[in-house]
C-alpha positions in Angstrom: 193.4 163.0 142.2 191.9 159.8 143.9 188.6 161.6 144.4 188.5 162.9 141.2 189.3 160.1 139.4 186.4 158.3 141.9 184.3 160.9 140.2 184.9 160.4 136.8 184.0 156.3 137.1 181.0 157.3 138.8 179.7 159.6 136.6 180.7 157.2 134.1 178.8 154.3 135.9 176.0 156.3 135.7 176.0 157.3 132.0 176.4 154.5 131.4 173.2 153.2 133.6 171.2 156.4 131.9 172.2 155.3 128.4 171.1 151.5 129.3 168.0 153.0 130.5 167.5 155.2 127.5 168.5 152.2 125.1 165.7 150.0 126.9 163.2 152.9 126.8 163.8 153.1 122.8 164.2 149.8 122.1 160.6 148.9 123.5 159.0 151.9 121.9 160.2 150.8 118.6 159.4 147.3 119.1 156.0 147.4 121.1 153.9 148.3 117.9 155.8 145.6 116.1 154.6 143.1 118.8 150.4 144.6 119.0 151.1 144.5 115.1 151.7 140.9 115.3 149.4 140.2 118.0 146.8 141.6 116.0 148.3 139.4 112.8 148.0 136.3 115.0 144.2 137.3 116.1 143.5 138.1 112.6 144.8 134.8 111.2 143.2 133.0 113.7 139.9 134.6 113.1 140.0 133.8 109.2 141.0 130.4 110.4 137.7 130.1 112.2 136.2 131.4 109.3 137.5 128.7 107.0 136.8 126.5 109.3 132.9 127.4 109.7 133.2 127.7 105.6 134.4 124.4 105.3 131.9 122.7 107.9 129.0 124.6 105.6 130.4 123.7 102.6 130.1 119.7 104.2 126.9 120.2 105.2 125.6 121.4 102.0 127.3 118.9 99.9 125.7 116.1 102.5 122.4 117.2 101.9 122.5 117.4 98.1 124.1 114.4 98.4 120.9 112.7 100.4 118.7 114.7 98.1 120.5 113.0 95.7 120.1 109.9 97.0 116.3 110.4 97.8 114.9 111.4 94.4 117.6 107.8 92.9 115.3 105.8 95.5 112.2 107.5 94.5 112.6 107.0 90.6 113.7 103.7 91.5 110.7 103.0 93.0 108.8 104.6 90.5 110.2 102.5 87.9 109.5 99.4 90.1 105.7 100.4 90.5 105.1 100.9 86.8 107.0 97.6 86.0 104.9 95.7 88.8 101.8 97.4 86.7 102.7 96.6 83.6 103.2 92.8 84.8 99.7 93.2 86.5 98.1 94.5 83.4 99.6 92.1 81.3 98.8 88.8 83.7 95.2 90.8 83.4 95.1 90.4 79.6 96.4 86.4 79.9 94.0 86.0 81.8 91.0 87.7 79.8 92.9 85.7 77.0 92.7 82.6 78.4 89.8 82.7 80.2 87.9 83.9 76.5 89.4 80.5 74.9 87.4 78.7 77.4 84.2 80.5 77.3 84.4 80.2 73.5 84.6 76.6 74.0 82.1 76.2 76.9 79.4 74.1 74.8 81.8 71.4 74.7 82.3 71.6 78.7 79.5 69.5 81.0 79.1 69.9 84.4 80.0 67.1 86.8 79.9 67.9 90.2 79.5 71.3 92.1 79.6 72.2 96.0 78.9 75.5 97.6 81.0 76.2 100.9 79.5 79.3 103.2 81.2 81.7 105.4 81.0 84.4 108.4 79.9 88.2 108.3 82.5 89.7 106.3 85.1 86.3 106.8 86.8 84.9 104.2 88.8 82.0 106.2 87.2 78.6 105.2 85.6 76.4 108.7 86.4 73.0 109.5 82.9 71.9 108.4 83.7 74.1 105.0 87.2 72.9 104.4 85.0 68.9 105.1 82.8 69.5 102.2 85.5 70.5 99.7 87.4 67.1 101.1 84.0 65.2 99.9 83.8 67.4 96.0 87.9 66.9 95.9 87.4 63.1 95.7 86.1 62.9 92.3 89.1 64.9 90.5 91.4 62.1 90.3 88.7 60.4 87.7 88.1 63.7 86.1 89.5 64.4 82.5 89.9 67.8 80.6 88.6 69.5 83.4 88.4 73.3 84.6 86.7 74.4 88.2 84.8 77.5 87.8 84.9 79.3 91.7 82.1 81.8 92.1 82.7 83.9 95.3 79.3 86.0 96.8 78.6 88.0 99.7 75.4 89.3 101.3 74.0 92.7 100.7 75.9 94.7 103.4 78.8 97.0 102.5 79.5 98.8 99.1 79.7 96.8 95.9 83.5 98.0 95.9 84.3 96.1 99.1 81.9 93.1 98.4 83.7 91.9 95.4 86.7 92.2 96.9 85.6 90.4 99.6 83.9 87.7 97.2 87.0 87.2 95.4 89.3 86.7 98.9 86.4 84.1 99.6 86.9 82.1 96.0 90.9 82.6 97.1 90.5 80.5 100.1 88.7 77.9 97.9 91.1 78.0 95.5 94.3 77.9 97.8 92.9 75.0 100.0 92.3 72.7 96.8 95.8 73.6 95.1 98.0 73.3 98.2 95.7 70.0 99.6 94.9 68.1 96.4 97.8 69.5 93.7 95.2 71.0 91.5 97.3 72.9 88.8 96.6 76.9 89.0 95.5 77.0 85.4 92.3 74.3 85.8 90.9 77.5 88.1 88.9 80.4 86.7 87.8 82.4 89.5 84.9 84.8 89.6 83.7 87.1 92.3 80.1 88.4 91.9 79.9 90.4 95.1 76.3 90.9 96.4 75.4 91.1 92.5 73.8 87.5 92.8 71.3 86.1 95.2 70.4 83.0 95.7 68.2 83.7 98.6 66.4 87.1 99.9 68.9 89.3 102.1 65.8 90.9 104.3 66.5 87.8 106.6 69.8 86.1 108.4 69.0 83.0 107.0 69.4 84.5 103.7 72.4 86.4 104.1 74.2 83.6 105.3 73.6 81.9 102.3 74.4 84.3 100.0 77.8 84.2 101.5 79.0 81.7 99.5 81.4 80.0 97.3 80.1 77.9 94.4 82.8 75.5 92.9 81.4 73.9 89.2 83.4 70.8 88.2 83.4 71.1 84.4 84.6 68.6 81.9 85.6 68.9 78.3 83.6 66.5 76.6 84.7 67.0 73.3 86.6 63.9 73.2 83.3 61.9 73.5 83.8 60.8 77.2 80.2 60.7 79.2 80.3 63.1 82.1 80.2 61.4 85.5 76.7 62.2 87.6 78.2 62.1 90.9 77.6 65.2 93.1 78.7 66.3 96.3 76.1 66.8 98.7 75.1 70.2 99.6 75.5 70.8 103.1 72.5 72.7 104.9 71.0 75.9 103.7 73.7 75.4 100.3 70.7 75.3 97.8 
């Protein structure tokens, strides 16, 4: 009876240990598909998070550069307004000018000359020497006793170079002139009327060096309204060599 009751618990044990077996066997068939399915989920989601992701940083990019698109053509009209403000303001100091400058000529029978002094410069200079800036110290000295009085400022080059960059040039020359006797002597910017003439003008032949050097010149006329009845004053400066 012993043995076969031994028997009966070991066949038991051992049922017992199939049936575990079995139930493990089932339990991960069943639930190994569930855990690739989910595995796969995970992989899945974590790829259309990647996606988003890369969506997102695209979606930033693009917004950035239509943003600095944006930006650039707000500058650019910007500028483009600036520019055609600063012409407008050119064009219209232009006609004030013409304006003014018209009054005067209208009324240049009533203006005498008083004094006049020609300054010279370097090949394609227009900075004003020591021995330059000397003579306009000399013509300066009558303006205090001056009354009603413009100074007409005639810049001139020689012959070389295009007419395009030789009045430019001329009128950077009657600048200098014109800058050295406001910021030296106080003359008020509306008593100058400034003309450059380029290599239009002469005043001696440009076949030699001699002659080119003096055609690159300044002229400054000191011209008095003499409408009032005052007597011009007779007074020059003295021309400095070659300023004839």
């Amino acid at each position: 009876m012993k043995t076969s009751h031994g028997l009966l618990i070991a066949a038991a044990v051992a049922l017992v240990g199939v049936t575990g077996c079995a139930t493990k066997n089932y339990v991960k068939s069943q639930t190994a598909p569930i855990i690739d399915h989910t595995n796969q989920l995970d992989q899945k989601t974590a790829e259309n998070n990647r996606n988003l992701h890369d969506v997102d940083d695209r979606a930033t990019a693009g917004i950035k550069q239509a943003q600095s698109a944006a930006d650039s053509a707000t500058q650019n009209a910007q500028s483009a307004g600036k520019a055609a403000d600063d012409a407008q303001t050119a064009a219209n100091d232009a006609v004030h000018r013409a304006d003014s400058l018209d009054s005067v000529v209208k009324g240049l029978d009533s203006y005498k000359q008083m004094a006049d002094v020609t300054v010279n410069f370097g090949f394609d200079k227009s900075n004003l020497t020591k021995d330059e800036q000397a003579k306009l110290d000399q013509f300066a000295q009558q303006l205090g006793n001056a009354k009603s009085y413009i100074l007409e400022v005639t810049g001139g080059t020689d012959s070389t170079g295009s007419k395009e960059y030789n009045y430019d040039l001329s009128n950077r020359r009657a600048d200098s002139v014109v800058q050295y006797l406001a910021s030296k002597y106080g003359v008020a910017p509306h008593r100058f009327y400034l003309i450059g003439i380029g290599k239009d003008k002469e005043v001696a032949p440009n076949t030699t060096a001699e002659g080119r050097k003096e055609n690159r010149r300044v002229q400054v006329q000191l011209l008095s309204n003499m409408s009032n009845g005052q007597a011009p004053a007779t007074s020059q400066a003295a021309p400095g060599p070659g300023n004839n």
